[in-house]
C-alpha positions in Angstrom: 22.9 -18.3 2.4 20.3 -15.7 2.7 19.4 -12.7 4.8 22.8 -11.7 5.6 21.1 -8.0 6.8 19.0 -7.7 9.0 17.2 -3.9 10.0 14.6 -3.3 11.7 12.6 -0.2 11.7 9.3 1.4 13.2 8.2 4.9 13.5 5.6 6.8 16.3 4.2 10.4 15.4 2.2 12.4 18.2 1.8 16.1 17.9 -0.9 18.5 18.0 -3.3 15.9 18.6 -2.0 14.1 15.3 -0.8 10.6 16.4 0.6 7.8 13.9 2.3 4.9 14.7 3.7 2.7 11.7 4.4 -0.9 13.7 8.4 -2.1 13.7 8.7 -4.3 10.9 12.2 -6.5 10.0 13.6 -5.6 6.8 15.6 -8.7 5.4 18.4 -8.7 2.3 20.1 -11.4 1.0 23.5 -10.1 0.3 24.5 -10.8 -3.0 28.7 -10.0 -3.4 31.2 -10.2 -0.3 32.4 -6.3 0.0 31.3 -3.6 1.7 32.6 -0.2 1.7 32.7 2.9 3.5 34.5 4.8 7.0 33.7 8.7 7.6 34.3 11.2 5.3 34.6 15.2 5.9 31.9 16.6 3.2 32.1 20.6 2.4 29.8 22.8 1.4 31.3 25.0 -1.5 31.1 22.2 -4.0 29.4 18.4 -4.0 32.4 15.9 -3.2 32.4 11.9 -4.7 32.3 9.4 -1.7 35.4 7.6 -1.6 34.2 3.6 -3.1 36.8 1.4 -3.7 36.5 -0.7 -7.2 36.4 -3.8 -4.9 33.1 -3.2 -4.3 31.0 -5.1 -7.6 27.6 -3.4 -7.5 26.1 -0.9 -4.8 23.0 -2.6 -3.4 22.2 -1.3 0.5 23.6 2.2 1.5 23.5 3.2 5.2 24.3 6.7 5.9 24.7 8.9 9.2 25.2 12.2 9.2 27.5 13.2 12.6 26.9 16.8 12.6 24.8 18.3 15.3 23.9 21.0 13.9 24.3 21.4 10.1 22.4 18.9 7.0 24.1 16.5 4.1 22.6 15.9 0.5 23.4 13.1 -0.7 22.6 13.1 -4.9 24.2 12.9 -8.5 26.5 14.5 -10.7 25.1 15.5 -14.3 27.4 17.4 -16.4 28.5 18.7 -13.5 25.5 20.2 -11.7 24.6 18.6 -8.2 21.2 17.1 -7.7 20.4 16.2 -4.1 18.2 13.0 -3.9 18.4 12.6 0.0 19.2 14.9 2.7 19.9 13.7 5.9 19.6 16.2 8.8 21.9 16.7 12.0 20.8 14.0 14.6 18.9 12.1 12.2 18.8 8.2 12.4 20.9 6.6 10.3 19.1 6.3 6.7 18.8 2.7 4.4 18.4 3.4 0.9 18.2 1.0 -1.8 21.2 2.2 -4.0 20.8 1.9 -8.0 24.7 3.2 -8.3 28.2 3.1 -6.7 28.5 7.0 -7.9 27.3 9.1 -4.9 28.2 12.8 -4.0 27.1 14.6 -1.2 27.2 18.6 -0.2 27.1 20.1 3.4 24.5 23.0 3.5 26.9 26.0 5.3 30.0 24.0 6.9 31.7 20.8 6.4 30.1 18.3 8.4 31.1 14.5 8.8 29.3 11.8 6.8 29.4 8.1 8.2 28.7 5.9 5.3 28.4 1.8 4.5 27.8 0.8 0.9 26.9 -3.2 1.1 26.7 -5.6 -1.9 23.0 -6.2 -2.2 
């Protein structure tokens, strides 16, 4: 079977007499394993936390992310040697955010207090 998930996503800009409109367009993936993985996890800000992945899960492939916080931002980003570098951040009262993952390893870091982080990782 193919095209197990399905998003679809358009986008509208007006201000300042700017206006941009990017049509909706459906975004198709053929998932490849049968896991998925993720919940809500609390995310600090002193240090960058691992999301919690269960080794049932093969290979990452689709992440969808949420940040539930009203008011404060999430990186989401690797670990090298032990210094955090942010690759997405997702702001308070953002829409949730696809990204096409290339690994199962995540952390994420809250900018000044914890904040919660909603979070599916799909085989893809």
């Amino acid at each position: 079977m193919a095209d197990e998930i399905t998003a679809t996503v358009g986008l509208t800009l007006s201000k300042a007499g700017l206006k941009h409109n990017i049509a909706t367009e459906t975004f198709r993936r053929t998932m490849t394993g049968s896991y998925k993985e993720g919940g809500v996890q609390s995310i600090g800000f002193a240090a960058h936390e691992l999301l919690v992945i269960s080794a049932d899960l093969g290979s990452a492939g689709l992440g969808y992310f949420k940040n539930l916080d009203g008011t404060n931002y999430v990186e989401l980003g690797v670990d090298v040697a032990g210094t955090f570098y942010p690759f997405a951040k997702i702001l308070a009262n953002d829409p949730p955010n696809l990204i096409s993952l290339a690994s199962d390893v995540i952390y994420a870091k809250a900018n000044t207090a914890a904040v919660r982080l909603l979070f599916e990782i799909f085989e893809s």
